[in-house]
N, C-alpha and C positions, 0 to 999 in steps of 0.2 A: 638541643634541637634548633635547627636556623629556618625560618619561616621568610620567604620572598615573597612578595606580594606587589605586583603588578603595575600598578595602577592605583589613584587615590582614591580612598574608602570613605563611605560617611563615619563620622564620627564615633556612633558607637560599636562601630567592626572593627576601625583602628583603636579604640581604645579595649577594647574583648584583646584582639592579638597579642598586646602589649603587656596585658596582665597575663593570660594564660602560657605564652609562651617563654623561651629560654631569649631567642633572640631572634628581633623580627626587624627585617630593610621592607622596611613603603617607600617603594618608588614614589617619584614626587611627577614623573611625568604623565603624559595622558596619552600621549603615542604609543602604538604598538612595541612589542621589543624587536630589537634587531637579531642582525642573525646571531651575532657574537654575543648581546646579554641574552638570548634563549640558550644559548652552550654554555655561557660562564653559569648563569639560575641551575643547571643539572649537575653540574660542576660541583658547585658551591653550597648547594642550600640540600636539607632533606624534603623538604616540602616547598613547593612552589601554586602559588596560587593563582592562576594568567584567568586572561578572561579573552573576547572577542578582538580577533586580528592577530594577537600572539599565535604565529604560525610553526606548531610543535611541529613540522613535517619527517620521515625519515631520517632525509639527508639531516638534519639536526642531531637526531637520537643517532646516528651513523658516528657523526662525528665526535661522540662523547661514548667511549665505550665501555666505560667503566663511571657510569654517573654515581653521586653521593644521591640523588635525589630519588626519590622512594614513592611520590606522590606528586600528581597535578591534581590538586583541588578547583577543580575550573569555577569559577564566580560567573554562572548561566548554564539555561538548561540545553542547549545547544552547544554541541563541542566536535564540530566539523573541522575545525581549526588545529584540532589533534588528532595527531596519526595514530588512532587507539591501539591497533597490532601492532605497529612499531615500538610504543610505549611497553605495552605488555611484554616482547621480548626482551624488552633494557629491563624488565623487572620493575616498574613503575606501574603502580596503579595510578586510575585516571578515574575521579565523581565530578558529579554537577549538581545544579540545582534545580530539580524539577517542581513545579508544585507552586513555590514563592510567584511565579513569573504571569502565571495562568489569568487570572482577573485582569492584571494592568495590561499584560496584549491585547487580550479579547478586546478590552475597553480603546485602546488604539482603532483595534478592526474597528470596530462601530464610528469610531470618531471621523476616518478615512473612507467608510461608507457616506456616511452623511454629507461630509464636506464634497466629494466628487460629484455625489448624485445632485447638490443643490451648488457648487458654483462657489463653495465660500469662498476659498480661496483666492479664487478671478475674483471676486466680491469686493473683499478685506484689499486686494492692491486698488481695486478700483476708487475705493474710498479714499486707501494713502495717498494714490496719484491726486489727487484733486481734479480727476476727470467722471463724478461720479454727478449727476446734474438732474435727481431728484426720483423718484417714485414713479411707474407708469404700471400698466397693466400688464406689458409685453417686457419688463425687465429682466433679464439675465434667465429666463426661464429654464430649469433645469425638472431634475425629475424625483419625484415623491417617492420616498423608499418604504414607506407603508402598505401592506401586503402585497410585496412584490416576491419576487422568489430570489433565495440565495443558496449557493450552489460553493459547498467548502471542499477544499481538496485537500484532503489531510483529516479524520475525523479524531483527531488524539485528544488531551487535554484542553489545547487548547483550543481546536476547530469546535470541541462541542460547548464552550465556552460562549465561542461565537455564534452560536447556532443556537443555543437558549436566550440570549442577548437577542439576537435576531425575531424568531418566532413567539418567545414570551410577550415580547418587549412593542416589536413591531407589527406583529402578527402575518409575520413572510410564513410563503413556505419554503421548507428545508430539502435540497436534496444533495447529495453527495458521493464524493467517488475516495473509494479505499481500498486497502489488498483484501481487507477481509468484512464482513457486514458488523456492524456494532452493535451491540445490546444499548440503545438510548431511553431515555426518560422525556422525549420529546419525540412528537413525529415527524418523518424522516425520509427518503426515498433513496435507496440507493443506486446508482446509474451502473450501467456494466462497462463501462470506457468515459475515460477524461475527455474525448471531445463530443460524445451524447450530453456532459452534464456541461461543457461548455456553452453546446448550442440551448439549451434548454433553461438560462437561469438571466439574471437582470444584474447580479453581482456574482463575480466569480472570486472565491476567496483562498488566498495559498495558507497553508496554515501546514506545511509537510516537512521534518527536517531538513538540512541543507548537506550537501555530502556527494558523492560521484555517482548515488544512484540516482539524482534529482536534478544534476546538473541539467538547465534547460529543458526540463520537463515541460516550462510553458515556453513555445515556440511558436513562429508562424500557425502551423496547423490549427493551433487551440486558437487564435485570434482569428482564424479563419471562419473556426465552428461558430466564435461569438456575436451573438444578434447585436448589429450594428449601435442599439443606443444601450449594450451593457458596459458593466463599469469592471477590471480589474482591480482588486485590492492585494496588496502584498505586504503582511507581517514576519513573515516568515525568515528565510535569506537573501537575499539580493539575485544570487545567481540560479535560482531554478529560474528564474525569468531573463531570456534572452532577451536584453535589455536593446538590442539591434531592433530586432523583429518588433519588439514593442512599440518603439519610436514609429517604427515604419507603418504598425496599424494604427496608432494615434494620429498620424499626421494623415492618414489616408481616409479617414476617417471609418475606418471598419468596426472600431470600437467605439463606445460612447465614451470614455474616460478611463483613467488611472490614478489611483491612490496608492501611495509606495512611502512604506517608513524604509524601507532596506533597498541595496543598492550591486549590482552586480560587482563593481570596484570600486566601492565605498572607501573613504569620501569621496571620491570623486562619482561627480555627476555630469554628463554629457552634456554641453551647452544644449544640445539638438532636445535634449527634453526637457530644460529650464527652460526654454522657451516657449513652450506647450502650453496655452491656459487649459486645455482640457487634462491635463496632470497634477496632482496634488501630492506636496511633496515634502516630507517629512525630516528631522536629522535624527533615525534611527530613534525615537523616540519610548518604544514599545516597551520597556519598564520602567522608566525616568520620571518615578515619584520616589521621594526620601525612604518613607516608610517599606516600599518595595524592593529597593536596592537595599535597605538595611538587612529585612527579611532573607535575600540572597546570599549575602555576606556573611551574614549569620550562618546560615545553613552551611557555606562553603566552609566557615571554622570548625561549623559540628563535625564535618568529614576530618579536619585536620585532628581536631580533637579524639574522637575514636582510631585513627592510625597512629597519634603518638600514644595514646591506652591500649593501641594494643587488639580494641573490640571491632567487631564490623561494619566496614563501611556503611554510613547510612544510604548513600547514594552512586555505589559502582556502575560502571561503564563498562569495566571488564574485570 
């Protein structure tokens, strides 16, 4: 059995692979794959393990039609990046890893709450720069996110992660907009449209898979709805936020601020919103603790491990 594996691993995921399996290539680079080592991985290996940016699309699975490969063990529990029908028809199943990821986001969200609402960031350069020229009463005043309200869009795993973190923690109130109402262990409100719970919250938080139902879901309108000194935060994918529209209400000031680990064409980042101090801006950060990524890793082998046993996926997608 030939194990591909993406991207470098922490330590003890490359060293799990290497015992358990027949024979495993760890890519050594950190870049996405191309088009050509995405069709040679189907080609070649029975199992293949990609993670965020390897873009599995049709045309990929078109062009290999007769693949050896049997499985994408995706390493994250977001897997927008693969064309799950297309896989299905070539006969590949496709897992993730849900569950590992849930705390080390949440704890992002909050991190991007706080830094936006209070300035750190404008803060932290103003200290680098050596233009920072002491203490006063009126400094960099920004805004107290202590029972303020926040407003998640997405209430899955990890939105109510952030919403117990929120309301336990800070004692906000909670409301949010979903397809369906949730059974929560927290109290909760739920809005009947995304720009009602737009206009009605101090933080607006994405928290919603990424995928063509989502694409630009937050657009002008929603920053429309938003009360001029609220903050957007996005953990989520880059591209439900029309990163255009966004620019255009930070700089206009319709919004109070933006906190963003994800990035609509990640890495890349529009100079027009590095240049924003009212933006706080992350590199994709939202699992990047050891013990977390291990966790992932981990889990992404378990799938590998029950498809080479034979047993059931622990984590299908399709």
């Amino acid at each position: 059995m030939r194990l591909f594996v993406t991207r470098p691993m922490p330590d003890a995921v490359a060293d799990r692979a290497r015992r358990e399996f027949d024979e495993v290539v760890l890519r050594e680079e950190t870049t996405p794959l191309s088009g050509d080592e995405m069709r040679a991985a189907l080609r070649d290996y029975d199992v293949v393990l990609p993670t965020l940016g390897d873009i599995f699309d049709a045309g990929v699975f078109a062009d290999v039609p007769e693949p050896r490969c049997r499985l994408l063990a995706n390493f994250g529990v977001g897997y927008n990046h693969i064309d799950v029908k297309a896989a299905g028809d070539a006969g590949i199943r496709v897992t993730n890893t849900p569950g590992a990821v849930t705390d080390a986001t949440a704890d992002i969200a909050m991190t991007l709450i706080l830094m936006s609402a209070r300035r750190a960031a404008e803060g932290e350069r103003l200290v680098r720069s050596g233009g920072w020229q002491g203490w006063h009463p009126t400094q960099m005043l920004g805004m107290h996110a202590t029972e303020r309200t926040v407003g998640i869009v997405g209430m899955g795993r990890i939105g109510q992660a952030i919403a117990r973190r929120c309301h336990f923690g800070f004692g906000m109130d909670v409301r949010y907009f979903s397809r369906s109402p949730k059974d929560l262990d927290f109290p909760a409100e739920l809005d009947s449209s995304l720009a009602e719970l737009a206009g009605a919250v101090d933080f607006l938080v994405i928290s919603v898979p990424g995928g063509a139902d989502t694409r630009h879901l937050i657009g002008a309108d929603v920053f429309e709805a938003m009360q001029p000194h609220a903050h957007l935060i996005n953990i989520a994918r880059g591209d439900i936020v029309d990163e255009s529209a966004l620019i255009a209400a930070l700089e206009g000031g319709k919004i109070g601020g933006a906190g963003l680990d994800v990035y609509e064409f990640e890495p890349k980042v529009p100079e027009a919103l590095i240049a924003l101090d009212n933006a706080t801006l992350l590199p994709h950060l939202g699992t990047a603790a050891l013990d977390v990524r291990t966790d992932m890793g981990q889990m992404a082998l378990d799938n590998v491990s029950a498809f080479v046993a034979g047993r059931d996926l622990p984590n299908p997608v399709n």
